[in-house]
Structures are given as structure tokens and as C-alpha cells.
C-alpha positions as CSV (number, residue, x, y, z in Angstrom):
1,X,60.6,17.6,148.9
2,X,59.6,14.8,147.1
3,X,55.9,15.6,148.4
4,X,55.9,18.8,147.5
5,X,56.5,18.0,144.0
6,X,53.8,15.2,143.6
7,X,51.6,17.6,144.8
8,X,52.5,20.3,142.7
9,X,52.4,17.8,139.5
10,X,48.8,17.0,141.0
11,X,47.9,20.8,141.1
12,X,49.2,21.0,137.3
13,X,47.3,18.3,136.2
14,X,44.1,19.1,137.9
15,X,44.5,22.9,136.8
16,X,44.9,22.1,132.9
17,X,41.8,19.4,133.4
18,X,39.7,22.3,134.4
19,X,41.0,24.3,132.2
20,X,40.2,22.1,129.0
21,X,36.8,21.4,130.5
22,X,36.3,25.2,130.8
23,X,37.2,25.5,127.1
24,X,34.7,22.7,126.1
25,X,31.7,24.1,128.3
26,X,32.2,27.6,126.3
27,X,32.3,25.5,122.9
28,X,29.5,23.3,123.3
29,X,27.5,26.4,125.2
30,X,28.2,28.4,121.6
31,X,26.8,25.6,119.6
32,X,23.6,25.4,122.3
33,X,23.1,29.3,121.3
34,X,23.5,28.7,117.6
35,X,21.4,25.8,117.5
36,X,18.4,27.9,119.8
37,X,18.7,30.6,117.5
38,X,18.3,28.2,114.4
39,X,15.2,26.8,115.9
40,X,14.0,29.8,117.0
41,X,14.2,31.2,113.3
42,X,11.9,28.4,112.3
43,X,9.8,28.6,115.2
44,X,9.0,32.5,114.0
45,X,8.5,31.0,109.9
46,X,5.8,29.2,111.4
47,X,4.5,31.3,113.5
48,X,4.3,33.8,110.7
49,X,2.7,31.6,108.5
50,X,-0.1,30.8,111.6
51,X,-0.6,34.8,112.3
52,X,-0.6,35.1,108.3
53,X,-4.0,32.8,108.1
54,X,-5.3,34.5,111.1
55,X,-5.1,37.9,109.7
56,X,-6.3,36.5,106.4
57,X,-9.4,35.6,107.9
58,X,-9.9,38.9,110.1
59,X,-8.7,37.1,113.3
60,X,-5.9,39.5,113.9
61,X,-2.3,38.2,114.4
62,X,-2.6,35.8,117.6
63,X,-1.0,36.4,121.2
64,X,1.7,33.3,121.4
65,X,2.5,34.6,117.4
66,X,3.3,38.3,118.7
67,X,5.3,36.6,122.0
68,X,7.3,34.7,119.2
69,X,8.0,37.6,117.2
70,X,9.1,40.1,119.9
71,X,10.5,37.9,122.7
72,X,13.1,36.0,120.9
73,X,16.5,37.2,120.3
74,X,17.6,36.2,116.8
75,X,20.6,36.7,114.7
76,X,21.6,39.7,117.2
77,X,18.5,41.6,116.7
78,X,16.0,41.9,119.8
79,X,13.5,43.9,120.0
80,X,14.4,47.9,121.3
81,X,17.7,47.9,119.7
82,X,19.0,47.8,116.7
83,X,22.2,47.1,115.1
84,X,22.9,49.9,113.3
85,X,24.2,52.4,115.7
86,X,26.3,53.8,113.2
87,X,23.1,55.2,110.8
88,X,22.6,58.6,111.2
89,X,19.2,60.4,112.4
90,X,16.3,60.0,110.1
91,X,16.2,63.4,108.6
92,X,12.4,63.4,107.7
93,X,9.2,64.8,110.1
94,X,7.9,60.9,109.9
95,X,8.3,60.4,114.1
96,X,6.6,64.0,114.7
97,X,3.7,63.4,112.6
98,X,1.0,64.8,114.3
99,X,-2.5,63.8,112.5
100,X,-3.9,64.4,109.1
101,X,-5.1,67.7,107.9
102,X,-8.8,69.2,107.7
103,X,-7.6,70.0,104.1
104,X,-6.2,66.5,103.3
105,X,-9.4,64.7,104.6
106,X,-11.6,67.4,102.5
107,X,-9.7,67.0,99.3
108,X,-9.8,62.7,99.6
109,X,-13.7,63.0,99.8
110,X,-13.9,65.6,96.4
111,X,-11.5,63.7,94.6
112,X,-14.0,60.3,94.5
113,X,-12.5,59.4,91.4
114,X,-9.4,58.6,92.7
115,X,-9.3,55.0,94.3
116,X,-7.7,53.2,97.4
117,X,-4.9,50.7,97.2
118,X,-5.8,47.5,97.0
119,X,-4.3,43.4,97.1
120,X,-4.9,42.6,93.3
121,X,-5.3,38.7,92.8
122,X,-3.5,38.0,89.7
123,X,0.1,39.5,91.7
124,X,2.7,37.5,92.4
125,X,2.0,37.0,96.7
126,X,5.5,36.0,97.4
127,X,7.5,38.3,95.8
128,X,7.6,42.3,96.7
129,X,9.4,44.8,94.5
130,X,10.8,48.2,96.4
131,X,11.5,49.9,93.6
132,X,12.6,53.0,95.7
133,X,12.8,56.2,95.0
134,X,16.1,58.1,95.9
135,X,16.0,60.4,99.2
136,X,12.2,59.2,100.2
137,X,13.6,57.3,103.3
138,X,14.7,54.5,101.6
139,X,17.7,53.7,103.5
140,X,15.7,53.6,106.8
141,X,13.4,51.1,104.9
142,X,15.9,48.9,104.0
143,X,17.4,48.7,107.2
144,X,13.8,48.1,108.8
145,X,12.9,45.8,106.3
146,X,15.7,44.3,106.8
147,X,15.0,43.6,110.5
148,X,11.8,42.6,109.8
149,X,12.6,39.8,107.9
150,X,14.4,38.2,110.6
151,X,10.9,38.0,112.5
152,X,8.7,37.0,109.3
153,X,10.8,34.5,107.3
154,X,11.1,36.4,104.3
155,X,14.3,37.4,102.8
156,X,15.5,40.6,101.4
157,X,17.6,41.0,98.3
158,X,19.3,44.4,97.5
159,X,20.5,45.3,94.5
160,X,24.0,47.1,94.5
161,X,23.3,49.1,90.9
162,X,22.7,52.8,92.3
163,X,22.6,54.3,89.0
164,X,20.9,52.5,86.4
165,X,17.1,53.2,86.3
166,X,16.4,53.1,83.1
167,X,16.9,49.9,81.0
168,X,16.6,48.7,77.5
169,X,14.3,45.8,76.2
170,X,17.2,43.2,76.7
171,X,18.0,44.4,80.0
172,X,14.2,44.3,81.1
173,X,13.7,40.5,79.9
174,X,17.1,39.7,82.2
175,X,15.7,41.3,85.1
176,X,12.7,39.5,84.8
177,X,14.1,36.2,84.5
178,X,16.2,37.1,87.9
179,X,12.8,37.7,89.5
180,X,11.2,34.9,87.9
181,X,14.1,33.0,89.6
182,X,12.8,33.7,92.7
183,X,9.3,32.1,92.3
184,X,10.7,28.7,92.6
185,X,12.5,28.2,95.7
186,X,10.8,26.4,98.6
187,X,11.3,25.4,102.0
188,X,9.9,22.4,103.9
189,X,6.7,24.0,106.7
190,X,4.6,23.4,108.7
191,X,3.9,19.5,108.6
192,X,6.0,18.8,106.0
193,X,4.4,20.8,103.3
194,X,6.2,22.9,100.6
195,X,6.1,26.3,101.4
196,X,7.4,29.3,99.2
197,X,10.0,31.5,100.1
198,X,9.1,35.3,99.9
199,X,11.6,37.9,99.0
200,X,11.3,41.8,98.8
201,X,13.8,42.8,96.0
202,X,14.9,46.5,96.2
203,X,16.7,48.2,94.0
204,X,16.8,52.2,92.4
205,X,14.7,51.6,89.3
206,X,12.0,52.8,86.7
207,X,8.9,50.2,87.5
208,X,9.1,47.4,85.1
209,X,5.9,46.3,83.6
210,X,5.8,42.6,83.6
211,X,2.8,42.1,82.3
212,X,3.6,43.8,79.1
213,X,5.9,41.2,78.7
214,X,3.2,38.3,79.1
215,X,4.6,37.4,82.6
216,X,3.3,37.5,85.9
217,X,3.6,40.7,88.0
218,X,4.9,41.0,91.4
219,X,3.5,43.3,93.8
220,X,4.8,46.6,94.0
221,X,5.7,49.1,97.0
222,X,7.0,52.4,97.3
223,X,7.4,55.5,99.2
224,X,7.8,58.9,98.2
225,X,7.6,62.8,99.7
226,X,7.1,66.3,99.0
227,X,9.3,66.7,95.1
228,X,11.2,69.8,96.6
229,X,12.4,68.3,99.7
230,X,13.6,64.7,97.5
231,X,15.3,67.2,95.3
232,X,16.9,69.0,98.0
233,X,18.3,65.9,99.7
234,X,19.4,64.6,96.7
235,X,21.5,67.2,96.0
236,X,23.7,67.4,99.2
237,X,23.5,63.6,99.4
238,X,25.3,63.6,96.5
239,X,27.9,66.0,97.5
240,X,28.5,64.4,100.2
241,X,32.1,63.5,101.2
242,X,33.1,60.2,103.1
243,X,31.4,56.9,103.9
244,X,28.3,57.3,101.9
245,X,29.1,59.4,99.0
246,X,28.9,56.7,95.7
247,X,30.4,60.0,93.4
248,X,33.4,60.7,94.0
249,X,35.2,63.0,92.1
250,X,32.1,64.3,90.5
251,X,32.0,67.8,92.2
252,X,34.7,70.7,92.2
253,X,35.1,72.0,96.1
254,X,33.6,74.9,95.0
255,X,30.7,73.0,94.1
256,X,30.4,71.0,97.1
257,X,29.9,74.2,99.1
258,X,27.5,75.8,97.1
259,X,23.7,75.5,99.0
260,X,20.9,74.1,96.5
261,X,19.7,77.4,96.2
262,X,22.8,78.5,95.2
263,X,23.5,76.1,92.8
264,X,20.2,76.7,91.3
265,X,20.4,80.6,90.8
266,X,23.8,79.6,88.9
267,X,22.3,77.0,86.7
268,X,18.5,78.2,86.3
269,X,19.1,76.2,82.2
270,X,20.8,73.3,83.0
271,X,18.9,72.1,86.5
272,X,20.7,68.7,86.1
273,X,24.0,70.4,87.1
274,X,22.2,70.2,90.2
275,X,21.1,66.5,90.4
276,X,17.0,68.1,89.8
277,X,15.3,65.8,87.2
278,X,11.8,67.7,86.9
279,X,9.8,65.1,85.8
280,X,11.7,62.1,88.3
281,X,8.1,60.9,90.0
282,X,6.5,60.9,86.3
283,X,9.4,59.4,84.9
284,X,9.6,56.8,87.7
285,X,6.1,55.8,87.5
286,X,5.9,55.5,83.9
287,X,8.4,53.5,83.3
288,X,11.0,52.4,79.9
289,X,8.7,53.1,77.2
290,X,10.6,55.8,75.3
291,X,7.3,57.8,75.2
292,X,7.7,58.1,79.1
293,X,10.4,60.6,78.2
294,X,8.6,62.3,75.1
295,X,5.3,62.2,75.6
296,X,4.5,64.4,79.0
297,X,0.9,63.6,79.0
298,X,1.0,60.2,78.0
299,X,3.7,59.7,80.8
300,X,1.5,61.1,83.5
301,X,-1.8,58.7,82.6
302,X,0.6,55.7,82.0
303,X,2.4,56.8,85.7
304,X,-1.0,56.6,87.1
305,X,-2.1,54.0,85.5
306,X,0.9,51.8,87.0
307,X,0.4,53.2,90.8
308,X,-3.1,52.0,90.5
309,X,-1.5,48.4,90.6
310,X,0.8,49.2,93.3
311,X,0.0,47.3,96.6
312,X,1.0,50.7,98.2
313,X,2.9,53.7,97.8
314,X,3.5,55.7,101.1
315,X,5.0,58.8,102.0
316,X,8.1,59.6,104.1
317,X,6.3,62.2,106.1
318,X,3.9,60.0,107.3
319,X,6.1,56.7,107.7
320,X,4.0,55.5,110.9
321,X,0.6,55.2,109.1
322,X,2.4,53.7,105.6
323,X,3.7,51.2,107.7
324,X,0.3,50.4,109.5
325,X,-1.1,49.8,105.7
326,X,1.4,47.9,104.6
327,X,0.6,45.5,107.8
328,X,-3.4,45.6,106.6
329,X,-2.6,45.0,102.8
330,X,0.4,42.5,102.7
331,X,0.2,40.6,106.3
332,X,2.1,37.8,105.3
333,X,5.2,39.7,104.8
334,X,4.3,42.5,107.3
335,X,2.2,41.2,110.0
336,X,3.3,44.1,112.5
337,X,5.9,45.9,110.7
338,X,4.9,48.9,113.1
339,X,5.5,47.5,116.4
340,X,9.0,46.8,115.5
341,X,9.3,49.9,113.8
342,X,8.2,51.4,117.7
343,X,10.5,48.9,119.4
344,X,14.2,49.3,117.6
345,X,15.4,52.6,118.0
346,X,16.4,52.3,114.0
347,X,18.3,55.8,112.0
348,X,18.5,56.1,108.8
349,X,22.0,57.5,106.7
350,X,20.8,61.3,106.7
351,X,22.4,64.3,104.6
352,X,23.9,65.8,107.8
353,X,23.9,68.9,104.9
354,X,20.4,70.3,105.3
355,X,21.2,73.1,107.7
356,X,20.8,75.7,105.1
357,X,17.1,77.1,105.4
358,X,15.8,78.1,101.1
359,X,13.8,81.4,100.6
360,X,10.4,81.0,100.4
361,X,10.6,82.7,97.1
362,X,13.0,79.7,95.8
363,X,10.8,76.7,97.0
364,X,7.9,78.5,95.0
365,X,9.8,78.9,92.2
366,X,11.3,75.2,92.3
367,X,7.3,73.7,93.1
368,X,6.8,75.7,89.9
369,X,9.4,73.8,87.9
370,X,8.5,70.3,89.7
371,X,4.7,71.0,88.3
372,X,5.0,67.4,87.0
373,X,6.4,65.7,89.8
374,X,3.9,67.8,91.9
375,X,0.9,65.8,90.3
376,X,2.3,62.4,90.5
377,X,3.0,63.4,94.1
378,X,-0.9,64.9,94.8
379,X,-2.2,61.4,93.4
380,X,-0.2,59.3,95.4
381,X,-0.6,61.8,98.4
382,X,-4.6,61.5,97.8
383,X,-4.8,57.7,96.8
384,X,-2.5,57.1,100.3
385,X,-5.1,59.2,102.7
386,X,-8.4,57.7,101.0
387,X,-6.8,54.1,101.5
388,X,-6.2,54.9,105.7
389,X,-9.6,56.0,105.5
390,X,-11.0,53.0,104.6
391,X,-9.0,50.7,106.5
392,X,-9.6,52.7,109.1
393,X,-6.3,53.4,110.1
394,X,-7.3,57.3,110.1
């Protein structure tokens, strides 16, 4: 008897022994993967910074870079799935793009006077303003942005403010001294030497002029698509009911279920009852100047005038080639934006409201009353296909 219980009081002690060191392994094993990822985030900074000078000098982004970027897990992302599951399907013909029109190619090389996109010198190279444009994939960009920074060392800052895109003199110089704010933070690199950090700040807002101010502009990108189909998905966005809908309370049940034609045919004099600004892209693009709002023709040189200094403005139907410029013109935030684009199965918050199908009669009648937005939209469309050309993307 008295054996027995020795040896059971031996079993006990052995047990919790292996039970505490079972504990510990999983502890210190958790710090090991915390610690690997840590490095392996600053192993990908510099590699960025190495595939950044290579591209620079036409070299291309280098083998052991790209085995860097895609073969390391980091921060839960790895490369062919994404953490979002929850997003909906990206509700826009970007994966099923199929080539560029005959049309398209011929209109590029009539319109000569209309210039590519290009890196201007005297931008700010470490910070990127997204100034997005509502409904032109902008969620999906976000989220793939956002996963892209992970890989290239930059950070992303989003703004929270939905609704305020237009702002006053005082509210412009504050939201340039936030960017300006960003300009100055470093980090230690590659042998010790000070390295900026980048940022992309996005945000739903009228571009901001910074140089009319006297300060030093950022670069700008954007993305847009066809005016009637950003109209359209704005409208049932915003009716929306649940997770995503930023309104509520706005719309009568009765208005929620009207289609956008509907709703149109009802308010033919008052269009803003149904969320359609006709002059959004022109407005956008101009900017605060209270003649951007007056002043049609002025607005529509000045919007031009300010997408000439974009870095790049893309289009949602065509996501795959805007993403393949924006690795040519900004590779040191975007060295190969498009292979993870291909490699994380990544869905963007769609309108899950889009199964009504308009009369062609109403789409002509609404490109009619979007004439505005329609030329903002051509020059961008044109600018975009004549820049592919050149970098030989197309």
C-alpha cells in the first residue's frame, strides 16, 4: 500500500512537470513566431528598398526580393489567401477584362494632345494621396493596398470621414499640416541609415491643391469608371440595409425598394433625391475653389489641369492594367502590386443590389445628364490607355 502511493505521488509529480514544460514550450514557441515575423517584416523593408533601386535603374525587381515578398507569411497574410473572407464579390468586369478596343487604341493616337502620366520630380516620393472616388472599387483597393503594405514597408492611413469632401480654407491648411506630419517620421535601414517612412493616405475627398498653398505636393492616385455605372452603385449602396450602410435612417422603405430607374422617373428635378451629383468627376477633380461649383468651364480646365499632375488615375474596369502602371510609375511603394493582386483571392464590399437590369433608353438619357462627368471620364479614360501604350504594358 505504501508503494502504491509513492508511486502514485511520483506519477503526480512527473505528470504536472510535463505538463508545466508543455505550457512553456507553447509560450516560448509563440514568442519564436512573433519574433520571426518581426524580422521577417524588416527583412521585406529592406528588401523593398533593394528591388526599389533595382527597378529605379531598369534592373527589374530582383529574384531573392520577389522570394522575400511572396514566400513569407507575415501578420497572417500569405500569399493566395486573404483575410477578408467576409468582403463580398467585386461587383465590377475588372477580372473579365479581355483586351483593349480597336476604338480605344484609334482614339489615343487622334487625341495627341492629350499626354501620358508621368512621376513629376518636385512630388512629395513618400507620401501617396488616394483621394478615392465613391463606388470606383475603392474598397477593394483599400483592402489590397492594405495587404500590400505588409510586403513593401509602407503604411496605410484611412480616414474615417465618409462625408466631407468639400472643405473650407481653414479646414484645407489643417489637412495639410496632418500630411505635412507625415514627412518627418523615419526609421533606422539598411546599415544604419535614416530612411523615411511612406504612407498612402485615403480618404473620400475633393483633391486639395498644395501647391496653391506654397507647400509641397504629394503624389496623387485615383481610380474611377464609367459615370452611369458610379452613379448606379452609389445609389443602392446607399440604400443598403445592415453592416455597410453609413445612412441609416435616411430612406423611407418605400424608397429603399424603388430601382435607380425608378427613383429617377420620380425625381427627373431633383436628381439628388437619388444620390446623382452630375457634375461629381468635374467637381472631384477641380477641387474647393468656389468657382469649381460656378464656373462649369473653368471647373473642367482646372479638373484637367490637376489630373495632369496625378501620378495615375485608373479605371475600375480595367483594375489588372492600372495596377501594372502603378508598379511601372511608383515602384517603391508598388513594386508588384499585381502579382499579389493574382495571388490573394481578395473581394471587395459589393452592392449585392444591382440585379435590376435599366432600359437602354434610361442609361442614354442619364449619359446625357452626366455630359460633364462623361468628359472628365473620356480624358482620364484616354490619358490612362496612351500611358499603357508607352510603358508598354498594352
Amino acid at each position: 500500500m505504501k508503494k502504491t502511493i509513492i508511486s502514485l505521488i511520483g506519477l503526480l509529480f512527473i505528470t504536472n512537470i510535463c505538463f508545466h514544460l508543455f505550457i512553456w514550450t507553447g509560450i516560448v514557441a509563440k514568442h519564436e513566431r512573433k519574433n520571426h515575423q518581426a524580422m521577417a517584416r524588416m527583412q521585406i523593408k529592406y528588401a523593398d528598398w533593394k528591388a526599389s533601386e533595382n527597378i529605379t535603374q531598369g534592373g527589374g525587381i530582383s529574384s531573392a526580393a520577389r522570394i522575400s515578398i511572396f514566400g513569407t507569411k507575415v501578420n497572417g497574410y500569405k500569399s493566395g489567401k486573404s483575410k477578408f473572407p467576409a468582403l463580398q464579390t467585386l461587383q465590377s468586369t475588372s477580372n473579365n477584362f479581355s483586351g483593349v478596343s480597336s476604338a480605344i487604341l484609334s482614339e489615343v493616337a487622334h487625341r495627341s494632345n492629350i499626354e501620358s502620366y508621368k512621376i513629376h520630380n518636385k512630388l512629395n516620393p513618400t507620401v501617396v494621396i488616394y483621394n478615392r472616388v465613391p463606388k470606383c472599387a475603392s474598397t477593394y483597393m483599400q483592402t489590397l493596398l492594405q495587404i500590400a503594405s505588409k510586403y513593401f514597408g509602407y503604411s496605410v492611413i484611412k480616414s474615417k470621414d465618409y462625408h466631407t469632401w468639400h472643405l473650407n480654407n481653414k479646414q484645407i491648411k489643417e489637412f495639410i499640416k496632418k500630411i505635412k506630419t507625415l514627412t518627418t517620421e523615419t526609421y533606422p535601414g539598411k546599415d544604419n541609415q535614416i530612411v523615411p517612412l511612406k504612407y498612402i493616405y485615403n480618404r473620400h475627398l475633393y483633391y486639395v491643391d498644395f501647391s496653391h498653398f506654397g507647400k509641397h505636393q504629394p503624389m496623387y492616385i485615383n481610380i474611377i469608371r464609367d459615370p452611369f455605372e458610379q452613379a448606379r452603385s452609389l445609389y443602392y449602396f446607399n440604400r443598403l440595409q445592415g453592416h455597410y450602410s453609413r445612412l441609416p435612417g435616411k430612406y423611407t422603405e418605400y424608397q429603399k425598394n424603388l430601382t435607380f430607374e425608378q427613383c429617377v422617373s420620380e425625381n427627373m428635378e431633383e436628381l439628388k433625391n437619388c444620390d446623382v451629383d452630375t457634375e461629381l468627376y468635374v467637381k472631384w477633380f477641380c477641387g474647393h475653389d468656389s468657382k469649381c461649383f460656378m464656373d462649369i468651364d473653368y471647373a473642367i480646365g482646372k479638373a484637367k489641369k490637376h489630373i495632369d499632375t496625378h501620378i495615375l488615375i485608373g479605371l475600375t474596369e480595367d483594375l489588372p492594367n492600372t495596377l501594372k502602371a502603378m508598379e511601372k510609375l511608383l515602384p517603391t511603394f508598388f513594386p508588384t502590386i499585381s502579382e499579389i493582386y493574382m495571388r490573394n483571392k481578395i473581394r471587395n464590399s459589393g452592392n449585392g443590389s444591382l440585379n435590376d437590369i435599366p432600359s437602354t433608353e434610361f442609361v442614354e438619357m442619364m449619359k446625357n445628364k452626366l455630359v460633364y462627368s462623361y468628359e472628365i471620364y473620356t480624358y482620364v479614360k484616354l490619358k490612362f490607355y496612351r500611358t499603357l501604350k508607352e510603358l508598354k504594358i498594352i
